[in-house]
C-alpha positions as CSV (number, residue, x, y, z in Angstrom):
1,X,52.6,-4.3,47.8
2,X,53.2,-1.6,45.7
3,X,54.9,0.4,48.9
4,X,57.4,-2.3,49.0
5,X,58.6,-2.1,45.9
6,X,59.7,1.4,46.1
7,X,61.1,0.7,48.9
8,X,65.4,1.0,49.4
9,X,67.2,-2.8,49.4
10,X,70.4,-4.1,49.8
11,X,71.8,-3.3,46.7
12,X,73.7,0.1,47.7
13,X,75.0,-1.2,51.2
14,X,76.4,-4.2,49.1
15,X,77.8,-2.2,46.4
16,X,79.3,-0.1,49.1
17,X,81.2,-2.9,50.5
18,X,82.2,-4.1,47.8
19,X,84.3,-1.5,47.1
20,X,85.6,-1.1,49.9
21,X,87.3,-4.2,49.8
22,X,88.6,-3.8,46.0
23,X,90.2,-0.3,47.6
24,X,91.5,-2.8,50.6
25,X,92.8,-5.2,48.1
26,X,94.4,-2.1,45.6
27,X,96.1,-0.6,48.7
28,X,98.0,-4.2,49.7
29,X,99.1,-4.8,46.3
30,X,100.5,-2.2,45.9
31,X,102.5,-2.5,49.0
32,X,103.8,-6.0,47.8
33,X,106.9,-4.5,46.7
34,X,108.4,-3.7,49.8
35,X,107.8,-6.3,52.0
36,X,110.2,-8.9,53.0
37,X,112.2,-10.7,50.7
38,X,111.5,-14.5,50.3
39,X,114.4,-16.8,51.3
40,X,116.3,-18.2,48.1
41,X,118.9,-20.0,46.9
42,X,120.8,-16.9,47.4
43,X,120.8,-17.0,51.5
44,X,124.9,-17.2,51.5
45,X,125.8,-14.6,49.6
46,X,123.4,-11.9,51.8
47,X,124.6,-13.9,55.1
48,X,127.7,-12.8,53.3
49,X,126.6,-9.4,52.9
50,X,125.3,-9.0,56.4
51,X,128.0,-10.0,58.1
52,X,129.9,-7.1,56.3
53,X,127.6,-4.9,57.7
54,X,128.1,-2.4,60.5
55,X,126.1,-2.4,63.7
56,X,124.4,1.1,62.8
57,X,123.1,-0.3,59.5
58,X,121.6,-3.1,61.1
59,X,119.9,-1.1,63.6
60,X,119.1,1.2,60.4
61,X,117.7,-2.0,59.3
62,X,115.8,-3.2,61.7
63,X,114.4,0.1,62.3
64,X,113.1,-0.1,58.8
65,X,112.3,-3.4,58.9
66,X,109.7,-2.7,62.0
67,X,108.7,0.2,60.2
68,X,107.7,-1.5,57.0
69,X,106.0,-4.4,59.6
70,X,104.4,-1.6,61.4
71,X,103.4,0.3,58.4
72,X,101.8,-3.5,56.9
73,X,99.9,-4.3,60.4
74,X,98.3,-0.6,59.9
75,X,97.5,-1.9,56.6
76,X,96.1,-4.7,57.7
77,X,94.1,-3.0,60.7
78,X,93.1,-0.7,57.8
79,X,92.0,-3.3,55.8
80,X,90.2,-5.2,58.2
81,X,88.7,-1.7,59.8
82,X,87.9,-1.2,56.6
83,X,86.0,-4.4,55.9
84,X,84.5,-4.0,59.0
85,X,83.1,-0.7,58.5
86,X,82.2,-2.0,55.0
87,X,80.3,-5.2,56.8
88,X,78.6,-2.9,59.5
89,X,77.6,-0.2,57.0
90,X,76.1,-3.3,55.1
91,X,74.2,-4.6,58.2
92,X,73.0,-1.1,59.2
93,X,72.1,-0.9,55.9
94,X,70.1,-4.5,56.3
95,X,68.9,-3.1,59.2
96,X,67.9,0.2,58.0
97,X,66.1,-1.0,55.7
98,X,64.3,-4.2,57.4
99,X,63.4,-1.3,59.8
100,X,62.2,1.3,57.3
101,X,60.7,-1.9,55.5
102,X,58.9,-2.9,59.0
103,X,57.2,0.9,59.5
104,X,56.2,0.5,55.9
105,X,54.3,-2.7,56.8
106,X,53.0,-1.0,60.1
107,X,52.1,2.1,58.0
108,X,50.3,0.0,55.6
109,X,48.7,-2.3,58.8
110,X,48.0,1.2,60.2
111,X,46.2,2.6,57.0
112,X,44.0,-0.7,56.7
113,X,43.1,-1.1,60.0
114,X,42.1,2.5,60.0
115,X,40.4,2.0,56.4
116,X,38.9,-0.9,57.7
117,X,37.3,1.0,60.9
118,X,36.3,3.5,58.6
119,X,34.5,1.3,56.5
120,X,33.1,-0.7,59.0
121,X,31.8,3.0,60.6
122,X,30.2,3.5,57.5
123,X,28.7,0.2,57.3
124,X,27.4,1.0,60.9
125,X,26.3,4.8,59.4
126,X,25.1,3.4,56.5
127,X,22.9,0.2,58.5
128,X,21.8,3.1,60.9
129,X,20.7,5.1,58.2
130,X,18.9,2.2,56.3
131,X,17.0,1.1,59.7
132,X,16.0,4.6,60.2
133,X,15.1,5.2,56.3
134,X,13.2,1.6,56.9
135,X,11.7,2.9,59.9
136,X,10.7,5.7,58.1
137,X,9.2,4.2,55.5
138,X,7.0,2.0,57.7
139,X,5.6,4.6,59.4
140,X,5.1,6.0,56.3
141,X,3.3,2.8,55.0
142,X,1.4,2.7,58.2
143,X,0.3,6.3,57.7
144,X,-0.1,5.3,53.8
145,X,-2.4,2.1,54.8
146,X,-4.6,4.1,57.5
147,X,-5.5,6.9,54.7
148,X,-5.8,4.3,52.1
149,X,-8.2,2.4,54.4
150,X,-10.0,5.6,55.4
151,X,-10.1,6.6,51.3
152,X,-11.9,2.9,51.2
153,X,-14.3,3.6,53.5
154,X,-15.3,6.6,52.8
155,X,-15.4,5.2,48.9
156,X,-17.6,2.2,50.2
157,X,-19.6,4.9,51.7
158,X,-19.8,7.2,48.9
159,X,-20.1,4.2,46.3
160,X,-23.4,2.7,48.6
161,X,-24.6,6.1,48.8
162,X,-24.2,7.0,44.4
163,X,-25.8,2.7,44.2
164,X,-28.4,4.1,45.8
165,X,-29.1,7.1,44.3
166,X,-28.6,5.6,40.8
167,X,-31.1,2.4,42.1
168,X,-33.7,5.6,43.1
169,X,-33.1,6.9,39.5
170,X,-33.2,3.9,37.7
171,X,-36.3,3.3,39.1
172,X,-38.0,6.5,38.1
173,X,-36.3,6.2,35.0
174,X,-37.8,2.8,34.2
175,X,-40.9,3.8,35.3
176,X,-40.7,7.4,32.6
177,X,-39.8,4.6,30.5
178,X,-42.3,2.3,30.7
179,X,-45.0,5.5,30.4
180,X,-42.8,6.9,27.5
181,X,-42.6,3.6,25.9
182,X,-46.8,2.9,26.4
183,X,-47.1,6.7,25.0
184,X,-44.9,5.3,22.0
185,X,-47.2,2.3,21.8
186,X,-50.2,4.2,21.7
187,X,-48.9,6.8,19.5
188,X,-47.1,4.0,16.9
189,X,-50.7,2.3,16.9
190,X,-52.5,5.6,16.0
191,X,-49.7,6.1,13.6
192,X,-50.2,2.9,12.1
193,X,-53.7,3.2,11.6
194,X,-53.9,6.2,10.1
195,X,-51.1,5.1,7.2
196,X,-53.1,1.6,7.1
197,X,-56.1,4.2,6.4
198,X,-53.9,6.5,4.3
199,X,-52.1,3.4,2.4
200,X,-55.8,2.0,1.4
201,X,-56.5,5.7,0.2
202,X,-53.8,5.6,-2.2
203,X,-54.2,2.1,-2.8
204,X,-57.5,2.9,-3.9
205,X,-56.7,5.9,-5.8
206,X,-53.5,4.4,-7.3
207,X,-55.7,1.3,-8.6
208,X,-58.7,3.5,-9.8
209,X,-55.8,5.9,-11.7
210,X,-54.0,2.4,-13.1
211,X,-57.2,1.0,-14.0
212,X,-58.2,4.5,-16.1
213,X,-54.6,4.5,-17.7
214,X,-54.8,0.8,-18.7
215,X,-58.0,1.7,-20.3
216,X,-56.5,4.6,-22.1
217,X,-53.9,3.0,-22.9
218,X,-55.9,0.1,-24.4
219,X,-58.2,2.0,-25.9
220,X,-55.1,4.3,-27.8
221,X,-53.7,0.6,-28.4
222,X,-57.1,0.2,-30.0
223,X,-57.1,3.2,-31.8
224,X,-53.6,2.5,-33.0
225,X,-54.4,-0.6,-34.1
226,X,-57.4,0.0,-36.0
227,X,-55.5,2.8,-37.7
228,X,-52.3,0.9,-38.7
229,X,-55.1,-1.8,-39.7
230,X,-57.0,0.7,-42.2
231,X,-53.5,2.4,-43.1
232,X,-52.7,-1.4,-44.1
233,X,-56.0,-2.4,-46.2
234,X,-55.7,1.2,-47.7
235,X,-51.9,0.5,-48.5
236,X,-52.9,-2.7,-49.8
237,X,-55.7,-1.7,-52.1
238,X,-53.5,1.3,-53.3
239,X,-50.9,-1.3,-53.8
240,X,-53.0,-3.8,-56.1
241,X,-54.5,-0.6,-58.2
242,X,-51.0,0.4,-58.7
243,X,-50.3,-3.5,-59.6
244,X,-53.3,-3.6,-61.7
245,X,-52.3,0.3,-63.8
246,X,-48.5,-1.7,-64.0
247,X,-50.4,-4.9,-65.5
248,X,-53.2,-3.0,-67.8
249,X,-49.6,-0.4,-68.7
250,X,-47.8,-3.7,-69.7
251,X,-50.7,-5.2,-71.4
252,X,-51.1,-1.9,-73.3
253,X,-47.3,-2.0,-73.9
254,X,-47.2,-5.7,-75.1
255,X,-50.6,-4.9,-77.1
256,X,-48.7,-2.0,-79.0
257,X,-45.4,-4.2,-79.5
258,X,-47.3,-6.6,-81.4
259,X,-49.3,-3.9,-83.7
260,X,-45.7,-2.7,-83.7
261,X,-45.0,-6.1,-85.2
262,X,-47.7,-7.1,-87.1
263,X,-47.7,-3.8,-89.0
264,X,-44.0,-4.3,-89.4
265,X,-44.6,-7.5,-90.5
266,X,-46.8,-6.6,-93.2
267,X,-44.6,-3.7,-94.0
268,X,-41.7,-6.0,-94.2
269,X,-43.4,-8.4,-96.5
270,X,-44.9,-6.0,-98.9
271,X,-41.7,-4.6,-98.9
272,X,-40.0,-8.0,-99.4
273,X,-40.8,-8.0,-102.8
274,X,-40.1,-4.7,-104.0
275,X,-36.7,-4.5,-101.6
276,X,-35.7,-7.7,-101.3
277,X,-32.1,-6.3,-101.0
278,X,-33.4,-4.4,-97.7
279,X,-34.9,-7.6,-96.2
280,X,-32.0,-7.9,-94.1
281,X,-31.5,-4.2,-93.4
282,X,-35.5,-4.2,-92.1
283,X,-35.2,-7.7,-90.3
284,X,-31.8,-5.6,-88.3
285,X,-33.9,-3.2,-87.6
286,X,-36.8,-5.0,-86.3
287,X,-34.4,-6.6,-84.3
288,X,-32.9,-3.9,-83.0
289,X,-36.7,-2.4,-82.5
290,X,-37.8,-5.5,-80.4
291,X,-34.5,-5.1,-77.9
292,X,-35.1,-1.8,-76.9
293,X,-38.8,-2.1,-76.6
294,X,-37.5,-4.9,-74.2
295,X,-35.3,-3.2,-72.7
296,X,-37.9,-0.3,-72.3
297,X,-40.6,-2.6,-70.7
298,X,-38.0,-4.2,-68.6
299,X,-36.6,-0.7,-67.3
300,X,-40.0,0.4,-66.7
301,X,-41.1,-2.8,-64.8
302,X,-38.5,-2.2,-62.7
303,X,-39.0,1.5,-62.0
304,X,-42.4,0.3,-61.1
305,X,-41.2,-2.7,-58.4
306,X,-38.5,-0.2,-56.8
307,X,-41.2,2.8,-56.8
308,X,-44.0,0.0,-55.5
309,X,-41.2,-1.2,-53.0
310,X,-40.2,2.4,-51.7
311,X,-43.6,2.8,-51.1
312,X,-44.1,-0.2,-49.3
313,X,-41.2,0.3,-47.2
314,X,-42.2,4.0,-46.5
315,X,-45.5,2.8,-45.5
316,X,-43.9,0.5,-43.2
317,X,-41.6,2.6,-41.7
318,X,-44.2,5.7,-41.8
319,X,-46.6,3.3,-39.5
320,X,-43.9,2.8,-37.3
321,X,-43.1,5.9,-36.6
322,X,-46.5,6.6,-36.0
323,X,-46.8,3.8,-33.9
324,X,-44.0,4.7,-31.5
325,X,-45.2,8.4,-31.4
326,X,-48.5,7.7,-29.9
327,X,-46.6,5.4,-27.6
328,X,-44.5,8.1,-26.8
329,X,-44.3,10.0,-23.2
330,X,-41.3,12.3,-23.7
331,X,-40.2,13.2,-19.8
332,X,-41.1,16.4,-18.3
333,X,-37.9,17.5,-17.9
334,X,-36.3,16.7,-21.3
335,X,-34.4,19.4,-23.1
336,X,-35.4,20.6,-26.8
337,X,-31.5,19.3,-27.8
338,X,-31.6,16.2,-27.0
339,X,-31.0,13.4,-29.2
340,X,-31.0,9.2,-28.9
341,X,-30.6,6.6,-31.2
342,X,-32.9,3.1,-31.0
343,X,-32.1,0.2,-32.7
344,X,-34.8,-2.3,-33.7
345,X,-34.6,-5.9,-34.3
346,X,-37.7,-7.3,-35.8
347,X,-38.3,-11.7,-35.6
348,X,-40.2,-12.7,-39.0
349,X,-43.6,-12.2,-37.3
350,X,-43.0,-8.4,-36.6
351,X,-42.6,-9.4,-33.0
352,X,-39.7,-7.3,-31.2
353,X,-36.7,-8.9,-30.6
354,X,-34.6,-6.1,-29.0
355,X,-34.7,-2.2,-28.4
356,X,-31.5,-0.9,-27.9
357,X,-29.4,2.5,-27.0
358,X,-27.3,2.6,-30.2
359,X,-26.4,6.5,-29.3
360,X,-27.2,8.1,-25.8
361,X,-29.1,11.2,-25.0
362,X,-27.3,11.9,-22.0
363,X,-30.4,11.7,-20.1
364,X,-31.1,8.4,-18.7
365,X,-35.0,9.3,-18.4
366,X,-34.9,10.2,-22.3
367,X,-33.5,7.2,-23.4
368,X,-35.5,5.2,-21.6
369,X,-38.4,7.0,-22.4
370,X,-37.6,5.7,-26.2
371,X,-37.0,2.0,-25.7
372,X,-40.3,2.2,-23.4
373,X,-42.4,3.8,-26.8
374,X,-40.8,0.8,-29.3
375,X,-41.6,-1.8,-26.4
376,X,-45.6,-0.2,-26.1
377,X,-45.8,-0.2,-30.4
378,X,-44.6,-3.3,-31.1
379,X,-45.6,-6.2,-32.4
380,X,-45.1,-5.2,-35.8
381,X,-47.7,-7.2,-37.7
382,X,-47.6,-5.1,-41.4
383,X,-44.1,-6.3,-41.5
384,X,-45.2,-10.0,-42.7
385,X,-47.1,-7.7,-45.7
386,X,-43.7,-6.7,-47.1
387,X,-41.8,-9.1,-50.0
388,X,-39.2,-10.9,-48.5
389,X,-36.3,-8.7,-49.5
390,X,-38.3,-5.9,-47.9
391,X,-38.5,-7.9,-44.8
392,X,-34.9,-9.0,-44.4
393,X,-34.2,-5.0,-44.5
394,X,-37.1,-3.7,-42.2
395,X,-36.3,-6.5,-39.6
396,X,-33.0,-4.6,-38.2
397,X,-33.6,-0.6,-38.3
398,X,-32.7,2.7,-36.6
399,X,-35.2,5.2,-35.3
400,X,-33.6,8.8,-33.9
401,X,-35.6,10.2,-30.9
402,X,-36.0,14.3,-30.7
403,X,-38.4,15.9,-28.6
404,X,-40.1,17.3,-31.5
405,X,-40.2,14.5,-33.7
406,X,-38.9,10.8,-34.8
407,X,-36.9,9.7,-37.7
């Protein structure tokens, strides 16, 4: 289709025509002019005229006359041959192009018929090639499926042959297992015996040690006890000898106060009559006299209970110490630097309430090694000895651990 549309068409052969017959048309009128003039109302007067006329003039006329009518009729044939050319130049035209128009269409009928035998040869090449290339491959396939079957067999026959073989060696191998296994047995049950045996051994030397230490220990506990209990009765007999000096010092002190007084007394009143004016001077004084010896005995009562208490509480805090220290199993590998910080909490009774890390060593085996030696020490029993102020400051203390010594 798009051939066709290039092709040529009538337009130019028309055109052509076309203007042929305008140049036809130009040519006759301009030859209007000197045709034959139409009859009018003026036919006498030239019948008038012509009949003046000589014979030579009208043979002059005629011959113009037939020459004009010959020279319109060539006109004419002109004209027509004209048109006519113009109409068969047109039709060759038509026919020009319905011919160029009809080897077009067999050019193009041609072309496709050919395209379509070459396709259809190369559909035909193309089947050929695919039967042959499906041919191939089937005898490929075949040859494929023969190895493949061959590969199977000899697999079946190498995989029979290997289930054997591994059936032979499992065998042996269960059987080295089952000796291996008995050997195991037999071994594991000699084992076992001997550590049963071994285990008693230690059993029995463990108990026979832990029986010896518990003895130790009891008998240290003992020891510690009937210490702290003679350190107690001796505290409490030094105690009541210093209560009885304070009592026989006060007595002595009171004794003296009223000599004091009495001799004042009868100092005052002999002097009462000769000084009556220094009656009130002496009564000031005496006054004055009693108040400080109060105030003396007082101080020194006091100076007694605070010296009697810090000895109490020394005592108490001195059998503690001494307590814990026997108690005491300082690690073997604890360093001569090392310090820890134990706080005690005491229940009325002197029973322990809590030990507790209050400031680490550093080494766990330390520490613990102090908390262990206030756990083996207490109860506390000496505590319920103390006066109740005493007690209510000794129940919550601090004791600092050092390799060399305990504060």
């Amino acid at each position: 289709m798009a051939k066709r549309n290039r092709r040529v068409g009538y337009g130019l052969p028309v055109v052509l025509a076309i203007a042929v017959h305008v140049v036809a048309l130009l040519m006759t009128m301009l030859r209007l002019p000197d045709s034959e003039p139409t009859p009018s109302s003026s036919s006498v007067v030239q019948a008038t005229l012509v009949s003046d006329v000589t014979a030579t003039d009208q043979a002059q006329y005629a011959q113009e006359a037939r020459a004009r009518t010959a020279q319109r009729q060539a006109e004419e044939a002109a004209q027509a041959a004209a048109e006519q050319e113009a109409q068969e130049a047109a039709r060759q035209a038509a026919e020009q192009q319905a011919q160029e128009e009809a080897q077009a269409e067999e050019a193009e009928r041609q072309a496709a018929a050919a395209q379509a035998e070459a396709a259809a040869q190369r559909r035909q090449q193309a089947a050929e090639q695919a039967a042959a290339e499906r041919a191939e491959t089937e005898k490929q396939q075949q040859a494929a499926e023969a190895k493949r079957q061959a590969e199977a067999k000899a697999r079946a026959e190498a995989e029979k042959q290997r289930q054997a073989e591994e059936k032979a060696k499992a065998a042996a191998k269960a059987k080295a297992e089952a000796e291996k296994k008995r050997q195991a047995e037999e071994k594991a049950k000699a084992e076992a015996e001997a550590e049963k045996k071994r285990q008693a051994e230690e059993k029995a030397t463990a108990e026979a040690k832990a029986k010896a230490e518990a003895e130790k220990k009891r008998q240290a506990e003992e020891k510690a006890k009937a210490e702290a209990k003679a350190k107690a009765e001796a505290e409490k007999k030094r105690q009541a000898e210093e209560k009885a000096k304070a009592d026989a010092k006060a007595k002595a002190e009171a004794e003296k106060k009223r000599q004091a007084e009495e001799k004042a007394k009868a100092e005052a009143k002999a002097k009462a009559e000769a000084e009556r004016k220094k009656a009130a001077e002496a009564a000031a004084k005496k006054a004055a006299a009693e108040a400080l010896n109060n105030s003396i005995a007082n101080e020194q009562e006091r100076i007694a209970n605070a010296q009697q208490a810090a000895q109490a509480s020394n005592s108490f805090i001195n059998l503690v110490k001494r307590a814990v220290e026997d108690r005491w199993h300082l690690p073997a590998n604890a360093d001569s630097g090392l310090v820890a910080q134990v706080r005690v909490r005491l229940g009325p009774s002197g029973e322990l309430l809590t030990a507790s890390i209050t400031r680490s060593s550093g080494n766990p085996s330390f520490d613990r090694s102090a908390t262990q030696a206030v756990e083996a020490a207490a109860p506390f029993r000496e505590l319920q000895q103390l006066d109740a102020g005493l007690q209510r400051r000794f129940r919550d203390f601090n004791l600092k651990f050092t390799p060399g010594d305990i504060q």
